[in-house]
C-alpha positions as CSV (number, residue, x, y, z in Angstrom):
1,X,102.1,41.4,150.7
2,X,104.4,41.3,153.8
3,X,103.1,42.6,157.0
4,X,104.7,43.0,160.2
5,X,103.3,42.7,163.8
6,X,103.0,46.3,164.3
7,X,101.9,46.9,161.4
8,X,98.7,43.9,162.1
9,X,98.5,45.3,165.3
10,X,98.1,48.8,164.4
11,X,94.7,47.7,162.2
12,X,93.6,45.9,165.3
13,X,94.0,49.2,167.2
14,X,91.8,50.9,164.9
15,X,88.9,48.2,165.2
16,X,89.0,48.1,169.0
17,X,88.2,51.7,168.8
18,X,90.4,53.1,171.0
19,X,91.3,56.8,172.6
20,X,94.5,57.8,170.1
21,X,96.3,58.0,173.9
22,X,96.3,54.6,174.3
23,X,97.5,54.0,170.9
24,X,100.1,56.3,170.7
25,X,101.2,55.2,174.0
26,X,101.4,51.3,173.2
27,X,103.0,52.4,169.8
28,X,105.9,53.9,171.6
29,X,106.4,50.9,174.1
30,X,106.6,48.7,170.7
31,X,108.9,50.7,169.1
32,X,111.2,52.1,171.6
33,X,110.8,49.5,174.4
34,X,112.4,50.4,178.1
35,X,115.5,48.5,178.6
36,X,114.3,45.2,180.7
37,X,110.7,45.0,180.1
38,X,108.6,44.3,177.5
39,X,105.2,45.3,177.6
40,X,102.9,43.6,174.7
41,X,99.6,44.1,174.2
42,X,96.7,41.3,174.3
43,X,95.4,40.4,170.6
44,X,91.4,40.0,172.2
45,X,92.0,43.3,174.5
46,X,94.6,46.3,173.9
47,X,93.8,47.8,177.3
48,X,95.0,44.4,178.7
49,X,99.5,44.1,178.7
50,X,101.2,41.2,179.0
51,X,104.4,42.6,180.9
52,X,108.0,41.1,181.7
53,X,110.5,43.0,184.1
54,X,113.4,41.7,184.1
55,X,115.3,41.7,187.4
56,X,117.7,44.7,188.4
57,X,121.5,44.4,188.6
58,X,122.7,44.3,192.2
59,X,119.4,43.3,193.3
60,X,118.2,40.4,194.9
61,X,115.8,39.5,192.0
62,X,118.5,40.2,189.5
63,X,118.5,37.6,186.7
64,X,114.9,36.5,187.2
65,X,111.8,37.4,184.5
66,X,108.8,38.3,186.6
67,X,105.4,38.7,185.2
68,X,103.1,41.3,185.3
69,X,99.7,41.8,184.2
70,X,98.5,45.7,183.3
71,X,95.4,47.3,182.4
72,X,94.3,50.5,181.5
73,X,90.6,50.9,182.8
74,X,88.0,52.8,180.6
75,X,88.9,56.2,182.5
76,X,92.1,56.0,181.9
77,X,94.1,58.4,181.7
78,X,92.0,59.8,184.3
79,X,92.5,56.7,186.7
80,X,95.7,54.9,187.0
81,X,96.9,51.5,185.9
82,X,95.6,48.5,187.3
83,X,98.8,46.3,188.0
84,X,100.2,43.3,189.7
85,X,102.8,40.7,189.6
86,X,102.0,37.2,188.2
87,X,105.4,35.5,189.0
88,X,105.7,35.4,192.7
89,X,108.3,37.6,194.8
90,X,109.5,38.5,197.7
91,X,109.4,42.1,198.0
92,X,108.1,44.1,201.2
93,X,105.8,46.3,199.0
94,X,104.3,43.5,196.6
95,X,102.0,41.2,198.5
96,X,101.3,37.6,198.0
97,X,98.4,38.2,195.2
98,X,100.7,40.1,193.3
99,X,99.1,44.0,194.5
100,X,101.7,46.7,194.3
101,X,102.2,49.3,196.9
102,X,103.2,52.3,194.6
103,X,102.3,55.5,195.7
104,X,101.9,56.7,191.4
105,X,99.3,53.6,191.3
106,X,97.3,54.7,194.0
107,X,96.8,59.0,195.7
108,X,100.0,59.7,193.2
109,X,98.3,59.1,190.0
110,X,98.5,62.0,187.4
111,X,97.4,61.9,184.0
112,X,100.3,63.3,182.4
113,X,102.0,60.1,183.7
114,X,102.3,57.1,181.4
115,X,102.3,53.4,181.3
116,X,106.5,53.2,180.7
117,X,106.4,55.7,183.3
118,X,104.7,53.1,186.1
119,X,106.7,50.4,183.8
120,X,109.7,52.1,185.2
121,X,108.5,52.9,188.5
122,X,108.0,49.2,188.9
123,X,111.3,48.4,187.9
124,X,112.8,51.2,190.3
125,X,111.0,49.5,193.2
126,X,112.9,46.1,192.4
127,X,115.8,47.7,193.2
128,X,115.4,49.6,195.9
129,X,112.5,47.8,198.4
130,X,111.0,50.2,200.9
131,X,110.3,48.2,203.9
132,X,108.6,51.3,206.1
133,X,105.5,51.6,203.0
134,X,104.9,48.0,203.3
135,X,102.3,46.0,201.7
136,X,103.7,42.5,202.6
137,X,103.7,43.2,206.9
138,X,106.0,39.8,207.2
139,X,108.5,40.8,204.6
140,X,108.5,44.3,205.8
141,X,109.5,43.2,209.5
142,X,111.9,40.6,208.1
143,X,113.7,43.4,206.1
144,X,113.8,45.7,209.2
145,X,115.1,43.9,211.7
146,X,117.6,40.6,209.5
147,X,118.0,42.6,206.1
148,X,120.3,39.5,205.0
149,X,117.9,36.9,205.6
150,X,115.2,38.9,203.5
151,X,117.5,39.6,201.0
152,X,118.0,35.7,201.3
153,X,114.5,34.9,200.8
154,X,114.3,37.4,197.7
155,X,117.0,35.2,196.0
156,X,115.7,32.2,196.7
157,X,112.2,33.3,195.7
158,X,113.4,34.7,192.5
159,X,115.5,31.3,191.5
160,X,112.4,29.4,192.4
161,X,109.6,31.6,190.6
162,X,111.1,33.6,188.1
163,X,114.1,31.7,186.6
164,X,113.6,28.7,183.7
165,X,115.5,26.3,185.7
């Protein structure tokens, strides 16, 4: 008998007992993943996603594979996502342990949102760093008042952290 990883997975789903939210959500990241970033559940704990995003176009982390780690708490829907960054960046809304500054993560959180709906939100910050919501104070400033040189650093972070060199 041939089976695939979904198809394994899927059994595993149904031992770990989970809300049928959680699995139908997971099933649609598997089978119609968002373009740059792969989300893949843990095989000891489905709440717990092993997460890739891969860098925007026309942004300074463009190229590089940064990794994420999300979980989906015991509430959830009800609470959000708990997620952060792995690979290190440069980013004025992502500090140096890898906390995001996402408004959808934090007051914004609705449950009619999903995880490929933070997924993207994620990616959407990548490209488009908000220096005035900060969660990085250095980065921020840096981005305010010498936008090159930050952009500068984000480059050079993201060929040092999140590029197989």
């Amino acid at each position: 008998m041939c089976w695939d990883a979904l198809d394994l997975w899927r059994q595993g789903l149904i031992m770990a007992d989970l809300p049928r939210r959680i699995i139908k959500e997971t099933q649609r990241l598997m089978q119609e993943p968002v373009p740059g970033i792969s989300a893949v559940p843990d095989d000891a704990n489905a709440r717990y996603f092993h997460v890739i995003v891969t860098g925007p176009e026309d942004s300074p982390f463009e190229g590089g594979l940064f990794k994420l780690e999300l979980f989906l708490p015991e509430d959830y829907p009800m609470s959000a996502p708990k997620v952060r960054f792995i690979t290190k960046i440069y980013h004025p809304n992502i500090d140096r342990l890898g906390r995001i500054c996402l408004d959808i993560l934090k007051d914004k959180w609705s449950p009619a949102l999903q995880i490929r709906t933070v997924l993207l939100s994620i990616q959407a910050l990548l490209s488009a760093p908000n220096p005035d919501d900060p969660l990085a104070n250095d980065v921020a400033e840096l981005w305010k008042i010498n936008e090159g040189e930050a952009i500068r650093n984000a480059k050079e972070w993201t060929r040092r952290y999140a590029m197989d060199n």
